[in-house]
C-alpha positions as CSV (number, residue, x, y, z in Angstrom):
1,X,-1.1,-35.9,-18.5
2,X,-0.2,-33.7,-15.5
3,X,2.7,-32.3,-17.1
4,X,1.1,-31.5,-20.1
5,X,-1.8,-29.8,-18.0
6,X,0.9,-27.9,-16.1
7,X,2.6,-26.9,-19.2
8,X,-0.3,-25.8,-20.4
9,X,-1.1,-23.6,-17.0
10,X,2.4,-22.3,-16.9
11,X,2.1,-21.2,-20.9
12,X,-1.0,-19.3,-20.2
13,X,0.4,-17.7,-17.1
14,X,3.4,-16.4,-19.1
15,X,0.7,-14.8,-21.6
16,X,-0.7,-13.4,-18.9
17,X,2.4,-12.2,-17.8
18,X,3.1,-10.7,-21.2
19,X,0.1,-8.7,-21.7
20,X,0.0,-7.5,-18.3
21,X,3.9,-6.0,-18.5
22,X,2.4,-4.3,-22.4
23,X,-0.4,-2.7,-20.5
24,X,1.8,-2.0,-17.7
25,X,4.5,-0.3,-20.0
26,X,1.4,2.0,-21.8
27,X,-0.2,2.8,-18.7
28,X,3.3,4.2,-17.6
29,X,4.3,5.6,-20.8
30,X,0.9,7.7,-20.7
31,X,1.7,8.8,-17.2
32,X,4.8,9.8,-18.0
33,X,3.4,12.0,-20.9
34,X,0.6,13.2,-18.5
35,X,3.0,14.2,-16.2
36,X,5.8,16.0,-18.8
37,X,2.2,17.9,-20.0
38,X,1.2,18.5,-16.7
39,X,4.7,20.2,-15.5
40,X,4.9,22.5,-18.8
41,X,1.5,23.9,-17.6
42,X,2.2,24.6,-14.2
43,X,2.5,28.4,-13.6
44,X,4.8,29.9,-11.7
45,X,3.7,31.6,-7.8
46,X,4.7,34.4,-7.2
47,X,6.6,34.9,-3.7
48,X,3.8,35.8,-1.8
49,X,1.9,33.1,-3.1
50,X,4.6,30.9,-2.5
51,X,4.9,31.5,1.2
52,X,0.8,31.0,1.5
53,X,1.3,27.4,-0.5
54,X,4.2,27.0,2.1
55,X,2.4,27.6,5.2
56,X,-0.5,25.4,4.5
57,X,1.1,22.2,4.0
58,X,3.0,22.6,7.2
59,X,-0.9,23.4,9.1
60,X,-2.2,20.3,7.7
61,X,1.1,18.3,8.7
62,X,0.6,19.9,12.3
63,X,-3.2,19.3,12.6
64,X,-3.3,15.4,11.5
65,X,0.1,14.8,13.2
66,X,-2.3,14.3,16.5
67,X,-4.7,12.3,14.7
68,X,-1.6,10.2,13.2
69,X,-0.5,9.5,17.0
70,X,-3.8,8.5,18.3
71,X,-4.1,6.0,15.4
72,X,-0.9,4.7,16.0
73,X,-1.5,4.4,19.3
74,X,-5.0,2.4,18.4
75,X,-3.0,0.4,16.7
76,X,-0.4,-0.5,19.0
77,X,-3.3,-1.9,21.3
78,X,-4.3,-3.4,18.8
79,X,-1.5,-5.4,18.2
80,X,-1.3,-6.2,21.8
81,X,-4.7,-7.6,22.0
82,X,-4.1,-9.7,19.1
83,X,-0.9,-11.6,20.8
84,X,-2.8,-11.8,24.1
85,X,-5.3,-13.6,21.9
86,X,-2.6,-15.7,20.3
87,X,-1.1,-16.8,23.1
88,X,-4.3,-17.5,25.3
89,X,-5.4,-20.3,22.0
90,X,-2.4,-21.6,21.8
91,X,-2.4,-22.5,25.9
92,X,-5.8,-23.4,24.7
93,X,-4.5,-25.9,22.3
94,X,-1.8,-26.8,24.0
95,X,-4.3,-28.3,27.3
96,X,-6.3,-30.0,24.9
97,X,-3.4,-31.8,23.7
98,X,-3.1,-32.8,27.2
99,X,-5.9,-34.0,27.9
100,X,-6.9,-36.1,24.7
């Protein structure tokens, strides 16, 4: 009776599994035609345009690099404080051990 329940389980789970790869496979087919459509519409920039669409990624790169650091700092202390934490239950654990 279990087998035939998990048979049944792993039958619908392979369903699943075949719809989900169809929708998978139109969703990227349509991106794929969004994206060909998209391309044959972009224009063209001229030069000085291009320099100005240059430039402004390289700003925005410059003025969140900062804000990158100081999250990955933040983060980094983070991760600190969580194996200080870590290691203070498990001497926790380990005296109650003890002691029972």
């Amino acid at each position: 009776q279990e087998l035939q329940a998990t048979n049944r389980n792993f039958a619908k789970a392979q369903s699943e599994l075949i719809q989900l790869e169809t929708k998978l496979s139109v969703k990227e087919e349509e991106f794929t035609t969004k994206e060909a459509s998209w391309k044959r519409k972009q224009p063209s920039l001229c030069i000085e345009c291009g320099h100005r669409e240059a430039f402004i990624p390289s700003f925005r790169v410059a003025h969140t690099s900062p804000q990158i650091e100081q999250l990955t700092k933040e983060c980094d202390e983070l991760l600190r404080w969580l194996t200080t934490l870590q290691r203070s239950l498990s001497d926790v654990r380990d005296r109650e051990s003890h002691t029972s």
